[in-house]
N, C-alpha and C positions, 0 to 999 in steps of 0.2 A: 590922452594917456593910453599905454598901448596894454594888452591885458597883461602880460607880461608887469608892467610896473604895478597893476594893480595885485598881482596875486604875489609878490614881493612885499608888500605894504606890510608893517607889522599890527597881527589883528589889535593890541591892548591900545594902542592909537586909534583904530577906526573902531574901538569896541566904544572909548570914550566919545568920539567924534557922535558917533550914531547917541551913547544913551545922553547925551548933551544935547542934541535935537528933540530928544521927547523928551524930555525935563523942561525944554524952554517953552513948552504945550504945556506944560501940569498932569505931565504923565513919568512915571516915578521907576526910578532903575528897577527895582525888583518887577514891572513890567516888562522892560527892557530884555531882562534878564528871561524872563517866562517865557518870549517869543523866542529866543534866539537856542534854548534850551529847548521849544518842541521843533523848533525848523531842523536843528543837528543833533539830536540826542544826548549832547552833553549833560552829565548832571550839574546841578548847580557848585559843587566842590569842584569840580572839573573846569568849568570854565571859570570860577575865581582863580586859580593855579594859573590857566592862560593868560586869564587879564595880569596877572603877575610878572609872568615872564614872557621872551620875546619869542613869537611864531610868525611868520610868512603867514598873509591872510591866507593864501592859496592852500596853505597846508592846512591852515584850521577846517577847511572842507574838505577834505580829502579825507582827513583824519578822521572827521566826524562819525560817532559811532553808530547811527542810524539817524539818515536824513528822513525826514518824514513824508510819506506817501502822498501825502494830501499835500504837500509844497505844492506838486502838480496844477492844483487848483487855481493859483498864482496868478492876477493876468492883472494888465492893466501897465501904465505908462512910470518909468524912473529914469528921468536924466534924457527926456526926449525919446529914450524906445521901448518898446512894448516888451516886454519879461518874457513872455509867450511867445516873442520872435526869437530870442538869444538862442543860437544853433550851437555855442561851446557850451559844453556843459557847467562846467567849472565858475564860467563868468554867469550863465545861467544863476545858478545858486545865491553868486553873490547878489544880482539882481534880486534874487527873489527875497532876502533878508532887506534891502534897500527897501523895496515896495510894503514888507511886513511893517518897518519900522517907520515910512510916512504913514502910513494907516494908523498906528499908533499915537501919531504924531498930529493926526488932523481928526481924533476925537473918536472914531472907529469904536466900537466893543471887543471887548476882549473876545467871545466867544465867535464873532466875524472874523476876525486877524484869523484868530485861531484853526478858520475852515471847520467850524463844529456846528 
């Protein structure tokens, strides 16, 4: 899939898709929710309104009101490639919520995901 169909994707589809993956762990939306709030600064009002209505996943990052510094941190393998090697930015990010949210998903602590 080319980034282009990925940043077309509408996020309240991949917002389900993702907290559907750490739900099937026995890890519970309003975690979901806690990561995806410190990676993009959305408040939690904020992104209920998105998961509502329809955004281009590409623009939910863009849009995002302060991506968090410490994403940087980020490394490690989603979908075969290393997070830390993505040279677009944009697909970067979304990489980087991918990798936040198997960490979640394979038992992790919250304050690890978190980079704290």
């Amino acid at each position: 899939m080319t980034n282009e169909k990925v940043y077309q994707m509408d996020f309240s589809k991949i917002y389900h898709l993702l907290a559907d993956k750490a739900m099937k762990k026995g890890r519970t939306k309003e975690e979901v929710d806690t990561v995806i709030r410190w990676l993009t600064g959305y408040s939690q009002s904020q992104l209920e309104e998105l998961i509502e209505k329809s955004m281009p996943y590409g623009e939910f990052f863009q849009k995002a009101p302060q991506l968090n510094e410490n994403r940087l941190l980020i490394k490690g393998v989603v979908c075969g490639v290393r997070v830390e090697n993505v040279e677009e930015p944009l697909m970067r990010e979304i990489r980087c919520l991918d990798k936040l949210i198997d960490e979640l998903a394979r038992g992790k602590s919250m304050d690890k995901i978190l980079r704290k």
